[in-house]
C-alpha positions as a Markdown table, in Angstrom:
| # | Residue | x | y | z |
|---|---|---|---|---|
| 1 | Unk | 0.0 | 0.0 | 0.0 |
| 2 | Unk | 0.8 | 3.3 | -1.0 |
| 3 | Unk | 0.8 | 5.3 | 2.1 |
| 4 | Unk | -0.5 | 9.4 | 1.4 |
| 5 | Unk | 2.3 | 11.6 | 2.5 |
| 6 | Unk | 1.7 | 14.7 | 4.9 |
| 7 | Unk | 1.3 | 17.8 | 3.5 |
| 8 | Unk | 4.4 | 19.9 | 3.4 |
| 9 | Unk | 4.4 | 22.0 | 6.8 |
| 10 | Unk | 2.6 | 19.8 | 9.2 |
| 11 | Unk | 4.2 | 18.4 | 12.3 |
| 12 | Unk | 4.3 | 14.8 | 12.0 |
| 13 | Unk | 6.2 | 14.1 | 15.5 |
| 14 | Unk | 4.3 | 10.7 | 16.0 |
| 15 | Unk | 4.5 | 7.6 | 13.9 |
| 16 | Unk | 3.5 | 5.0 | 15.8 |
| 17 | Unk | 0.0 | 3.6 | 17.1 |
| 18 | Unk | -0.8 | 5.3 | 20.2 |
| 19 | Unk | -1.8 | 2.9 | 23.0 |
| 20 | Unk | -3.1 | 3.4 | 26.8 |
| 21 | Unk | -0.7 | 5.3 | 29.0 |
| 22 | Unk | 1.7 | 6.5 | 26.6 |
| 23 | Unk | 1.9 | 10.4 | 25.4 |
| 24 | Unk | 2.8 | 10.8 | 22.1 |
| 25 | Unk | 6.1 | 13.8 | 21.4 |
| 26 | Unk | 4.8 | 17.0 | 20.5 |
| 27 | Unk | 1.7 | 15.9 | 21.7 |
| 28 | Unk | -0.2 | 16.9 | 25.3 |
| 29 | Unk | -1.3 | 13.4 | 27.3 |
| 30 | Unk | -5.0 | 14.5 | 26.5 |
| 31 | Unk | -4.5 | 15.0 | 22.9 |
| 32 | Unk | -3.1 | 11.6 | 22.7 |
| 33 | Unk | -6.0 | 9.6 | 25.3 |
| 34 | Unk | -8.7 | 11.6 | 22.8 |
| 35 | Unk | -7.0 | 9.9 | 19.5 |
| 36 | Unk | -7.3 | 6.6 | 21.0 |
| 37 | Unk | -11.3 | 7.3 | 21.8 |
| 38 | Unk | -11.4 | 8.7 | 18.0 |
| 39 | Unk | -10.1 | 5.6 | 16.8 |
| 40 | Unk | -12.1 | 3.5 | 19.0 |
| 41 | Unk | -15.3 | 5.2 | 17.7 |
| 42 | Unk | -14.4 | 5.3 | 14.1 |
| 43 | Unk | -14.3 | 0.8 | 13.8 |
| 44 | Unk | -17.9 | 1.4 | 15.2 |
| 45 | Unk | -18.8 | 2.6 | 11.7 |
| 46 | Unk | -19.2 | 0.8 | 8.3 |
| 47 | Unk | -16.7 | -0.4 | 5.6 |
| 48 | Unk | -17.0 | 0.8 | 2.3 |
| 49 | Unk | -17.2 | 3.5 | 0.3 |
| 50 | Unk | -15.9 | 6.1 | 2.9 |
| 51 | Unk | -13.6 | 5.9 | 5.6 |
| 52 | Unk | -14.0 | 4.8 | 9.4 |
| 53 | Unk | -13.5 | 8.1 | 10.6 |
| 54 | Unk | -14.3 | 9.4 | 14.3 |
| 55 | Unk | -13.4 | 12.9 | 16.2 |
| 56 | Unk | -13.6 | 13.7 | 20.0 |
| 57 | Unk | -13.9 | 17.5 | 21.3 |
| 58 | Unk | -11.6 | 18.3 | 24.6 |
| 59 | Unk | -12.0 | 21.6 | 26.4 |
| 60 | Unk | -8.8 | 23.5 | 27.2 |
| 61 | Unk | -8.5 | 21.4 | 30.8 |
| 62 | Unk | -8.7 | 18.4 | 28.4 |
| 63 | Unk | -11.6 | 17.1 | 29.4 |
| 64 | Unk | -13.3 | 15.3 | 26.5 |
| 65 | Unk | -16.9 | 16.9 | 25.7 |
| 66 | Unk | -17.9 | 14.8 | 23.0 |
| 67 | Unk | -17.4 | 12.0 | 20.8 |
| 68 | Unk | -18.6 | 11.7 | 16.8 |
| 69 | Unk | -18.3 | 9.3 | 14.3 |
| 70 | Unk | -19.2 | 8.7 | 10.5 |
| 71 | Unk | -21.8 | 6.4 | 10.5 |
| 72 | Unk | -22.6 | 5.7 | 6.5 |
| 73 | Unk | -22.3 | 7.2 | 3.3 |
| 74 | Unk | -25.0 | 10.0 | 3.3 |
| 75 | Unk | -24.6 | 10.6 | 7.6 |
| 76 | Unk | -22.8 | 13.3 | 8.8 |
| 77 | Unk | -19.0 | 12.9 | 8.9 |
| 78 | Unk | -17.3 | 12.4 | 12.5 |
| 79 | Unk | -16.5 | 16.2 | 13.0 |
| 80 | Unk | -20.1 | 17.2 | 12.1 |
| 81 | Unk | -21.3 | 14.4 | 14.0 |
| 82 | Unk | -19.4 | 15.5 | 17.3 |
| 83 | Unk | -20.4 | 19.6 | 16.5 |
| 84 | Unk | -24.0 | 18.6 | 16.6 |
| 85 | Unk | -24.0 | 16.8 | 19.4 |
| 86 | Unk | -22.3 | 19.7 | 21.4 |
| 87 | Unk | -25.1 | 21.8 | 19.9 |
| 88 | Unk | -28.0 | 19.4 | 21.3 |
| 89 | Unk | -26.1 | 19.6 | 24.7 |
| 90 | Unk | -25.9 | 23.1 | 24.7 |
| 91 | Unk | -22.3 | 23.3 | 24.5 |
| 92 | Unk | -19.7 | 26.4 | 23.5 |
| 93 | Unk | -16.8 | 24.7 | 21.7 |
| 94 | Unk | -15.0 | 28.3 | 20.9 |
| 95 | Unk | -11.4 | 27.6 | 22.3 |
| 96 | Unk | -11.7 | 23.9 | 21.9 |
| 97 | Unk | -9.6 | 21.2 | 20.4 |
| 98 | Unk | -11.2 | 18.4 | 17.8 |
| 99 | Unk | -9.0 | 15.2 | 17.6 |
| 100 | Unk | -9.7 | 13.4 | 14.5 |
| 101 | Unk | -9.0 | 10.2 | 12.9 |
| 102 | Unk | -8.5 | 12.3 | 9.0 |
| 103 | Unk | -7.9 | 15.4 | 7.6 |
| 104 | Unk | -11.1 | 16.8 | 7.9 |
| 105 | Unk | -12.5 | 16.8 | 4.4 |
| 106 | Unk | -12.8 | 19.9 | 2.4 |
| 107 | Unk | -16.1 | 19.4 | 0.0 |
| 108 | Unk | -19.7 | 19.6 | -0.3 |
| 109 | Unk | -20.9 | 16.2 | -0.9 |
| 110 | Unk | -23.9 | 14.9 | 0.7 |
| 111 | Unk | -22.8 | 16.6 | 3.3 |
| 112 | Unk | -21.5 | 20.2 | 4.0 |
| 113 | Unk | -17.5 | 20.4 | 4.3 |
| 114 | Unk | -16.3 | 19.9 | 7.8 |
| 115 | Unk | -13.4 | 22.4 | 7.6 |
| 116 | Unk | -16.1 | 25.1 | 7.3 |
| 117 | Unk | -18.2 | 23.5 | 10.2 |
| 118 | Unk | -15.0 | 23.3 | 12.5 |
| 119 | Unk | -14.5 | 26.8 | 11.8 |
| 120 | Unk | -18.1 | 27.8 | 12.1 |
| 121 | Unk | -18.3 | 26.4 | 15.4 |
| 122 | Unk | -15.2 | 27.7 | 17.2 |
| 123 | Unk | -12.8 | 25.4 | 17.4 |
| 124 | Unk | -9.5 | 26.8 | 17.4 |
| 125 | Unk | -6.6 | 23.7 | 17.4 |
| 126 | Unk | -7.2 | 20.2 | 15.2 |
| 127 | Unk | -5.1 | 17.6 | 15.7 |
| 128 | Unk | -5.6 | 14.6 | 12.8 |
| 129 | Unk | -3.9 | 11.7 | 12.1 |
| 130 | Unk | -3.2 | 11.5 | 8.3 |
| 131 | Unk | -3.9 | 13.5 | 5.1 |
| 132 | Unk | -6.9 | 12.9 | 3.1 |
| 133 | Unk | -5.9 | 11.4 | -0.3 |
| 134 | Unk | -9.1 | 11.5 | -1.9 |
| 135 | Unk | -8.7 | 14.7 | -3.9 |
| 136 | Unk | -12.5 | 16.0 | -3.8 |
| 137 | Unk | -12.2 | 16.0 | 0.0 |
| 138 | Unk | -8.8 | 17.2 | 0.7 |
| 139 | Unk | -7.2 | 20.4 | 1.3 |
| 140 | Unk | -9.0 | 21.0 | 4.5 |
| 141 | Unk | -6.1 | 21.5 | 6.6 |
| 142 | Unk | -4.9 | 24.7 | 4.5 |
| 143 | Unk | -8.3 | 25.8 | 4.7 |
| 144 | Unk | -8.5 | 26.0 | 8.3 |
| 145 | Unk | -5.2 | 27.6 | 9.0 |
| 146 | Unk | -6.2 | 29.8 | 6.7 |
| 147 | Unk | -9.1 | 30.9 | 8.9 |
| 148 | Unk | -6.6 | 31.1 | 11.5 |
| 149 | Unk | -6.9 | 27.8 | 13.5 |
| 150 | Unk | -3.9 | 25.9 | 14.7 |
| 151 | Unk | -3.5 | 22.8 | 13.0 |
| 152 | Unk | -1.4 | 19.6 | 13.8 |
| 153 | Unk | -0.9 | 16.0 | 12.3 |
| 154 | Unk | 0.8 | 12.8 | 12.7 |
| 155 | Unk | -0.9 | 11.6 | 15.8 |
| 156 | Unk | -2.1 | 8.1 | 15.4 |
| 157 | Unk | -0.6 | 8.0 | 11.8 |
| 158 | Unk | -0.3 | 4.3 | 12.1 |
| 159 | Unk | -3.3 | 3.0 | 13.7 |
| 160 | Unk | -5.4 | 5.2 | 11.2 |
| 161 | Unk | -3.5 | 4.2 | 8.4 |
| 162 | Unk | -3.3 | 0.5 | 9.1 |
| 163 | Unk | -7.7 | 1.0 | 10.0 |
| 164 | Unk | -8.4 | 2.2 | 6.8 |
| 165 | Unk | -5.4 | 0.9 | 4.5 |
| 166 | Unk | -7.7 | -1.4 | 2.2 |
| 167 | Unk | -9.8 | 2.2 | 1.9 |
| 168 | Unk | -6.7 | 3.9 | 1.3 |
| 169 | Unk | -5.6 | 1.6 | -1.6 |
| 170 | Unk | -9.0 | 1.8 | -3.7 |
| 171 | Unk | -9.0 | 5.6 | -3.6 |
| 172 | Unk | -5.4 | 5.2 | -4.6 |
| 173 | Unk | -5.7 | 2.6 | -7.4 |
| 174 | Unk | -8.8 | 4.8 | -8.9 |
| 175 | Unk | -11.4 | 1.7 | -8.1 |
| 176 | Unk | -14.7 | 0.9 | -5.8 |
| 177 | Unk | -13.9 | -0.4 | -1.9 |
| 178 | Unk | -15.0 | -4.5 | -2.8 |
| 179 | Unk | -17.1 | -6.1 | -0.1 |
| 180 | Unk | -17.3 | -10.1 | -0.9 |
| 181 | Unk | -20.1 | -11.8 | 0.1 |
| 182 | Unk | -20.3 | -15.6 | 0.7 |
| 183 | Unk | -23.5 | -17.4 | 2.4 |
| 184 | Unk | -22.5 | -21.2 | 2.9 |
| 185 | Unk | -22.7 | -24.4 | 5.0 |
| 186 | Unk | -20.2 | -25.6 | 7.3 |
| 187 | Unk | -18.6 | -27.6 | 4.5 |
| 188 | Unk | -17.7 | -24.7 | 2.3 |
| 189 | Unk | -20.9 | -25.5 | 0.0 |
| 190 | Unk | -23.2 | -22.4 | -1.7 |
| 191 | Unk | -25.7 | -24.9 | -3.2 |
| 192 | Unk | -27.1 | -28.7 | -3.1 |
| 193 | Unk | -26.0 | -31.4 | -5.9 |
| 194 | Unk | -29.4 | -30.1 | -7.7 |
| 195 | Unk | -28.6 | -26.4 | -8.0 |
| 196 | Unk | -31.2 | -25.5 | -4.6 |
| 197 | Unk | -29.5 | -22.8 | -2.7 |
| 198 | Unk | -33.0 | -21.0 | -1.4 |
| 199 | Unk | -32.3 | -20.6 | 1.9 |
| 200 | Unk | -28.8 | -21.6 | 3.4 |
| 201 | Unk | -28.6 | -18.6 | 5.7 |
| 202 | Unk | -30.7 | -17.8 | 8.5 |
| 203 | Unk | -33.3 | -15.4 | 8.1 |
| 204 | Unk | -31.4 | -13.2 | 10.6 |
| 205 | Unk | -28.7 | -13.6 | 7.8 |
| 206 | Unk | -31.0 | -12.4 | 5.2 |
| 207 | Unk | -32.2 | -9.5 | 7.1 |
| 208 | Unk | -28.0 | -8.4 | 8.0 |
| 209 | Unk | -27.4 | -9.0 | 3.9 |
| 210 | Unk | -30.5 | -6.8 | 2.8 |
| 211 | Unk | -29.4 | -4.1 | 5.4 |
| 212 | Unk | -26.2 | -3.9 | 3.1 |
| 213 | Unk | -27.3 | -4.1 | 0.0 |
| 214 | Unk | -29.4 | -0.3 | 1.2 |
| 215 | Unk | -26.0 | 0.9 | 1.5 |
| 216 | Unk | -23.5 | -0.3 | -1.1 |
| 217 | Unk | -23.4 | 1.8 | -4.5 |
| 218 | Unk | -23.6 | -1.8 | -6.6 |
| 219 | Unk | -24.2 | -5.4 | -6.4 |
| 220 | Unk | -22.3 | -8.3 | -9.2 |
| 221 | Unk | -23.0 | -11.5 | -10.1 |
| 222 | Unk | -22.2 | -13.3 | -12.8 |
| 223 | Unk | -23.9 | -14.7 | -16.1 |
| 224 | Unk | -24.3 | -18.2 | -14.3 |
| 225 | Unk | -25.5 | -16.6 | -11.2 |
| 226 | Unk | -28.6 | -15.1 | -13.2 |
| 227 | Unk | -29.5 | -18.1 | -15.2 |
| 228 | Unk | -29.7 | -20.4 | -12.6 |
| 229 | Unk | -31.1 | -18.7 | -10.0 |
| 230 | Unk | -32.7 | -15.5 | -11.6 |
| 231 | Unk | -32.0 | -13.4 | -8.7 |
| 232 | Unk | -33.7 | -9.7 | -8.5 |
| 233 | Unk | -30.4 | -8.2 | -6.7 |
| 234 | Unk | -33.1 | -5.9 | -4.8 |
| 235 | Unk | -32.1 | -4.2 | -1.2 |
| 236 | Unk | -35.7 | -5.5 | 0.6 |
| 237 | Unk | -36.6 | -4.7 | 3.9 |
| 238 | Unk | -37.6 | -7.8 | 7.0 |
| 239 | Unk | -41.0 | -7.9 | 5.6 |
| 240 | Unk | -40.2 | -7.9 | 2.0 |
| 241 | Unk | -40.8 | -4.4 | 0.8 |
| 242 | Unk | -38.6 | -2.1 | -1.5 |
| 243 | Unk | -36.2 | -0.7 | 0.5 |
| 244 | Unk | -35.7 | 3.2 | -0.2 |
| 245 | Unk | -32.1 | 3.0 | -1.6 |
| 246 | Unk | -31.2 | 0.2 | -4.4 |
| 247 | Unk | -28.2 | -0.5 | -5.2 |
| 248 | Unk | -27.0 | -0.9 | -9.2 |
| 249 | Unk | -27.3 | -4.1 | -10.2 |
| 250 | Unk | -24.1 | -5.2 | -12.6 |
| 251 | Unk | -23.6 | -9.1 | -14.3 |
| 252 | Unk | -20.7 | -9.9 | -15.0 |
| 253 | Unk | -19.9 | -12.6 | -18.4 |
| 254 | Unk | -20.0 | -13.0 | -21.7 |
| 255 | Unk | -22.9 | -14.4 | -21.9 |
| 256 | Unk | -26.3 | -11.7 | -22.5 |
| 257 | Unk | -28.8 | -11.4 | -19.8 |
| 258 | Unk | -32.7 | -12.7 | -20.8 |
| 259 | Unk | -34.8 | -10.2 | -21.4 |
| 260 | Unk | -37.5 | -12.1 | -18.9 |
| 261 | Unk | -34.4 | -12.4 | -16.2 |
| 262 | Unk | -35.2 | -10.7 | -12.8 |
| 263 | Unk | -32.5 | -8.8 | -12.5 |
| 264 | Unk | -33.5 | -6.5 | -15.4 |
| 265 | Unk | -36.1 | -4.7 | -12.9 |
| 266 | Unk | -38.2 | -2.0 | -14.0 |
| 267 | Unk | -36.1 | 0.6 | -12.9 |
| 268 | Unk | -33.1 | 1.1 | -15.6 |
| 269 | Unk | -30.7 | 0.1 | -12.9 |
| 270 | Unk | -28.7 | -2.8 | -14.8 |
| 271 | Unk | -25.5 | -2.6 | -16.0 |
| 272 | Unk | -24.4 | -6.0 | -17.8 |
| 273 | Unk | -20.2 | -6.0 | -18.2 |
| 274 | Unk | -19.1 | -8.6 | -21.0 |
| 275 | Unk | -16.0 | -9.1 | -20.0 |
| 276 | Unk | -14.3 | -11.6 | -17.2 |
| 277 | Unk | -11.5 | -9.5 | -16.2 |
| 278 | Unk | -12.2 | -8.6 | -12.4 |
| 279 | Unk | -10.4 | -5.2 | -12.8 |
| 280 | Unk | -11.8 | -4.2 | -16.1 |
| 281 | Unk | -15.0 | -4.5 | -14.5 |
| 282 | Unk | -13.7 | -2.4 | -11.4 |
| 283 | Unk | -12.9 | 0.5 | -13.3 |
| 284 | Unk | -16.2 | 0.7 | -15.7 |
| 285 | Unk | -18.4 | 0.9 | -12.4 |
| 286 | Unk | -16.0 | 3.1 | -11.1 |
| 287 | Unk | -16.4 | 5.3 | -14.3 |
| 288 | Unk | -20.1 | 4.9 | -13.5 |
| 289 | Unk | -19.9 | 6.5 | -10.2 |
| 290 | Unk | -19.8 | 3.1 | -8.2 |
| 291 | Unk | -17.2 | 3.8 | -4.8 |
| 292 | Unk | -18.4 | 0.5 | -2.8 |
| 293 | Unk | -19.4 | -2.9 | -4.7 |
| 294 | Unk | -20.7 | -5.7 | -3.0 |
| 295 | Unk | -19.7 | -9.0 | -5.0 |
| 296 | Unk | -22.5 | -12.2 | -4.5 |
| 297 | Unk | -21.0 | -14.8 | -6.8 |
| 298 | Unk | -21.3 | -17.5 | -7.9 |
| 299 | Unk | -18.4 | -18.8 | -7.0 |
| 300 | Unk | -16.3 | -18.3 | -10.3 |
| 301 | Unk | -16.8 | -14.7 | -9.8 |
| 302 | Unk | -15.9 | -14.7 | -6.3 |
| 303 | Unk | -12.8 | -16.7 | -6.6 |
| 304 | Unk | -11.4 | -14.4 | -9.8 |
| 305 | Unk | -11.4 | -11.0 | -7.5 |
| 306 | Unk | -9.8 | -13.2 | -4.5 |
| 307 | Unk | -7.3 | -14.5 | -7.0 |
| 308 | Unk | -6.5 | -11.4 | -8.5 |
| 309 | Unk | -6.2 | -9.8 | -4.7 |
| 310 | Unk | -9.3 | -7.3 | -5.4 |
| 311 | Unk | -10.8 | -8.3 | -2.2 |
| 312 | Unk | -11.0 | -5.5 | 0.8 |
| 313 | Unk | -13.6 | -6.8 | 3.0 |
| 314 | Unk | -15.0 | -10.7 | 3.5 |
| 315 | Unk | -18.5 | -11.7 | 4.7 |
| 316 | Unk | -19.0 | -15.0 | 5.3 |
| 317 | Unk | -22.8 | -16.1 | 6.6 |
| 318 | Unk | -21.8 | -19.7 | 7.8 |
| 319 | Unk | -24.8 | -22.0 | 8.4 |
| 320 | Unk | -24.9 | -25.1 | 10.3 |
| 321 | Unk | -25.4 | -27.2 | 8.1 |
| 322 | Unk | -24.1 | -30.3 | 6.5 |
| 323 | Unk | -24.4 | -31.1 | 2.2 |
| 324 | Unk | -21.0 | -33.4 | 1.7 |
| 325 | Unk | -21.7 | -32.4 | -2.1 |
| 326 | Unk | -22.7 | -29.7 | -4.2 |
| 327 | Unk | -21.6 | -26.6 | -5.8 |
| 328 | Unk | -17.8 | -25.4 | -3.6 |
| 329 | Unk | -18.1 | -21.7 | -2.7 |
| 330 | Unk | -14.8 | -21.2 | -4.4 |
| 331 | Unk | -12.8 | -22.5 | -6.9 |
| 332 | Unk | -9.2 | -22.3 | -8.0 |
| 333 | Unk | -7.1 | -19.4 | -6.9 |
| 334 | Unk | -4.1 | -20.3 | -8.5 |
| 335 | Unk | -2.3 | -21.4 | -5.5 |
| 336 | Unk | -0.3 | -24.6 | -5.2 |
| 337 | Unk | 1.3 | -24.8 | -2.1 |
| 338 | Unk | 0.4 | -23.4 | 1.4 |
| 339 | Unk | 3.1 | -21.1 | 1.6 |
| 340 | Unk | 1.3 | -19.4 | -1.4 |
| 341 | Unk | -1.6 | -19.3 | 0.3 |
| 342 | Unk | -3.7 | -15.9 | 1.0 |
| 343 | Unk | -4.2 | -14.9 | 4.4 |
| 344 | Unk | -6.7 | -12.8 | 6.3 |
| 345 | Unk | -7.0 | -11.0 | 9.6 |
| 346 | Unk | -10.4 | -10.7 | 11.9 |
| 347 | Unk | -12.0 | -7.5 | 11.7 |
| 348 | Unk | -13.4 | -6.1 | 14.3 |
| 349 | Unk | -14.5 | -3.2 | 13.0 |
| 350 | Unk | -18.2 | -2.4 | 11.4 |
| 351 | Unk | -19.8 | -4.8 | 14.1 |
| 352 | Unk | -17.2 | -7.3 | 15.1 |
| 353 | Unk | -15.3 | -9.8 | 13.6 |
| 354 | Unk | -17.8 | -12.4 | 14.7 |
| 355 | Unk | -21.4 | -12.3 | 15.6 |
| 356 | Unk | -24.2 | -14.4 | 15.6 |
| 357 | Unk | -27.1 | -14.0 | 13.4 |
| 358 | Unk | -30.2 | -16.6 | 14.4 |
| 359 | Unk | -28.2 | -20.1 | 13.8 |
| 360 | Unk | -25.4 | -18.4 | 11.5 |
| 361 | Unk | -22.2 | -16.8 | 12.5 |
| 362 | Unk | -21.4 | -14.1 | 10.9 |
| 363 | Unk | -17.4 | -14.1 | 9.9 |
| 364 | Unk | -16.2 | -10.3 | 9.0 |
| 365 | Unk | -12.7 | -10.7 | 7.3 |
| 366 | Unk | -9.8 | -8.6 | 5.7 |
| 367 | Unk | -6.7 | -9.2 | 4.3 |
| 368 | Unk | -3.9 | -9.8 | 6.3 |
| 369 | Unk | -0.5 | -7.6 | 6.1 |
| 370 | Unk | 2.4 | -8.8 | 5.4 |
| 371 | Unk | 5.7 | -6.3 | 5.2 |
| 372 | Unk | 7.9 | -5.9 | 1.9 |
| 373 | Unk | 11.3 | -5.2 | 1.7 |
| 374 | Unk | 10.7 | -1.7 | 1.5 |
| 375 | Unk | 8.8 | -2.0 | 4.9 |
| 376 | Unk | 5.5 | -0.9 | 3.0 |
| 377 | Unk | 2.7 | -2.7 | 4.6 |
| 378 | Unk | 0.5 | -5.0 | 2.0 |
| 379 | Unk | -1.7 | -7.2 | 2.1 |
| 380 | Unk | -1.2 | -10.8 | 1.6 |
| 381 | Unk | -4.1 | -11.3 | -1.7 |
| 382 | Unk | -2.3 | -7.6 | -2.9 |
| 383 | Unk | 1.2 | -9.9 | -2.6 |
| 384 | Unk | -0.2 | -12.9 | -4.2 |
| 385 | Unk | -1.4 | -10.9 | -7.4 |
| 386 | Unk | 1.9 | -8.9 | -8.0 |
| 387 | Unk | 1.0 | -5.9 | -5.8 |
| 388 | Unk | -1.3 | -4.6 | -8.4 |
C-alpha cells in the first residue's frame, strides 16, 4: 500500500499507534488519550465506500466533551457528528480542540465540508492523524489555517493508516472499496448437488445481507448466477418491501442477460459487463460513479477477484449445516502450495469480527498484512497478485 504523504508543513512528530498510557512527542497526554477514543469510535462505523472516521472534542483542561463518528455514506462525517452533538447539549466549543482520525474533508458532498463546520463552530486547534488522499475532499487542513486555527498531524498516523489501509488503496488505485459476500454451510458448500440454494442462511442472515445491500453503490454476479437462480439483486426490507435506496445491479460474463431475467427490474438500474477481467469490471463501475461494490458470486466470480487480490472486506454467513456435495463456494485461486496461500485477519471493526445472526455466524474478514522489503505494509491477496 501506497501510504499518502503529509502535506508539506505539518508536524508529523508521531509515527507509531498510540496505546493506553503513553503520550505521544509534540503531543499533550489529552491529545493523545482523545486519538485513542477517535479511533475506538471510528471501527464502530461501516466499511465501504468512505472511511472509518471518528473525532472527539476536549476543552482547554482536556476534558473530553464529546465524541462523533461517520456512520454511513450519506450521515454526517465524525466532526459534524461531534459539533452537533455539542449543539443538542448546549455546549460552546469556541477555544476547543477536535482530535480526529482524518484530515477533515474539504467538499460539499452529501454533506457540508467539515473544515467550514470546525470553523463555524469555534474550534481553534485540530489535531488529525493522516492527510486525506481523496482529492474532492482534501485540502482542508490549509483551509483551516487559513481561517486562523492551529493545526497539527501525525498523531495516530499508524493506527489510522493501518484502519483504513484497504480504503486507502481503492482511492489510490482509482477503483470501488469491494465487499465479498459468501453465504454457505459448514462444508464450504453455496448450493445442493441439484442447484437449490433458497435458503442456506438464517433469516437473521438475510435480514444483515439486505441491510447492506441499502447501502453499497452496486451489487455483481455473474452470467451463471442469473441463469440459474434468476436473482432480482433488490435491497428488501424484513417484511419484503422495496427498501428506499437500491443499489445498481451489474452481471458480469460473456454471456447476455434474458430479457424475462429478474435482475432487469423496471427501474433502468442494470449494467451487464461482457467481460471476465475482475479489474476491467472495477474500473467501468468506477467510471459509473460506483465507490463500494458488493460481490455475491457464484463462486467463479468470487474466486477471480480473491485471485486477482481485489478483495477489501470478506462476509461469510456460515450456516450449520451439513451437504457433503454440491456446488464449492470457491474455486481455483491459482495457488499450489500453502506457503502461497492468501491470508486474512479478523476485523473487528463495522460490528465485530464475529457475531451471531439466528443459527449463523457471521465471519467479517480482511486481508492480512504482510511487510515488503521496502517495509510498505501490504496485504497478503495484494502480494499474491503482484501488488497490483
Amino acid at each position: 500500500m501506497s501510504l499518502p504523504a503529509q502535506h508539506a508543513g505539518h508536524d508529523v512528530e508521531e509515527q507509531q499507534a498510540p496505546h493506553q498510557g503513553f503520550q505521544a512527542a509534540g503531543f499533550s497526554a489529552a491529545e493523545t488519550a482523545a486519538m485513542d477514543t477517535a479511533l475506538a469510535a471510528a471501527a464502530r462505523g461501516p466499511r465501504g465506500a468512505n472511511p472509518l472516521v471518528g473525532a472527539v472534542v476536549i476543552d482547554a483542561d482536556g476534558t473530553a466533551l464529546v465524541t462523533g463518528y461517520h456512520r454511513g455514506a450519506g450521515t454526517p462525517h465524525a466532526e459534524a457528528d461531534a459539533i452537533a452533538q455539542a449543539r443538542e447539549a448546549g455546549l460552546d466549543l469556541a477555544g476547543t480542540t477536535m482530535v480526529v482520525t482524518l484530515e477533515p474533508c474539504n467538499h460539499c458532498g452529501r454533506t457540508g465540508p467539515c473544515a467550514r463546520a470546525i470553523i463555524d463552530a469555534g474550534i481553534t486547534d485540530v489535531v488529525y492523524a493522516v492527510d486525506d488522499p481523496h482529492d474532492p475532499a482534501a485540502g482542508g487542513a490549509a483551509t483551516l489555517r487559513a481561517a486562523g486555527v492551529r493545526v497539527r498531524s501525525g498523531l495516530g498516523a499508524v493506527a489510522s493508516l493501518d484502519l483504513n489501509r484497504r480504503w486507502f488503496d481503492a482511492v489510490a488505485a482509482r477503483r470501488p472499496f469491494v465487499t465479498l459476500h459468501i453465504a454457505q454451510t459448514l462444508d464450504s458448500r453455496i448450493a445442493a448437488s441439484d442447484g437449490t440454494s433458497q435458503w442456506i442462511s438464517s433469516a437473521e442472515s438475510l435480514a444483515d445481507n439486505h441491510a447492506l445491500r441499502g447501502r453499497i453503490d452496486a451489487i455483481l454476479v455473474g452470467t451463471q448466477t442469473v441463469l440459474v437462480d434468476n436473482p432480482r439483486l433488490t435491497a428488501r426490507t424484513p417484511d419484503g418491501a422495496h427498501a428506499e435506496r437500491q443499489p445498481l445491479r451489474a452481471v458480469m460474463g460473456l454471456r447476455p442477460i434474458p430479457e424475462d431475467a429478474a435482475v432487469n427490474g423496471t427501474d433502468g438500474k442494470v449494467l451487464h459487463l461482457p467481460t471476465r477481467d475482475p479489474r476491467e469490471v472495477l474500473d467501468r463501475l468506477f467510471d459509473a460513479g460506483v465507490r463500494h461494490l458488493m460481490v455475491e458470486g457464484g463462486s467463479k466470480i468470487l474466486s477471480a477477484f480473491l485471485a486477482a487480490g481485489l478483495v477489501d472486506e470478506l462476509i461469510v454467513y456460515l450456516a450449520p449445516t451439513l451437504l457433503g456435495s454440491g456446488t464449492a463456494a470457491l474455486g481455483d485461486l491459482g495457488i499450489g502450495t500453502l506457503a502461497d496461500a492468501q491470508h486474512w485477519d479478523w476485523d473487528e471493526a463495522s460490528g465485530g469480527a464475529v457475531q451471531t445472526l439466528g443459527r449463523d455466524l457471521r465471519l467479517h474478514l480482511r486481508p492480512a498484512t504482510t511487510t515488503s522489503s521496502d517495509s510498505t505494509p501490504r496485504s497478503d491477496a495484494d502480494t499474491a497478485a503482484g501488488g497490483n
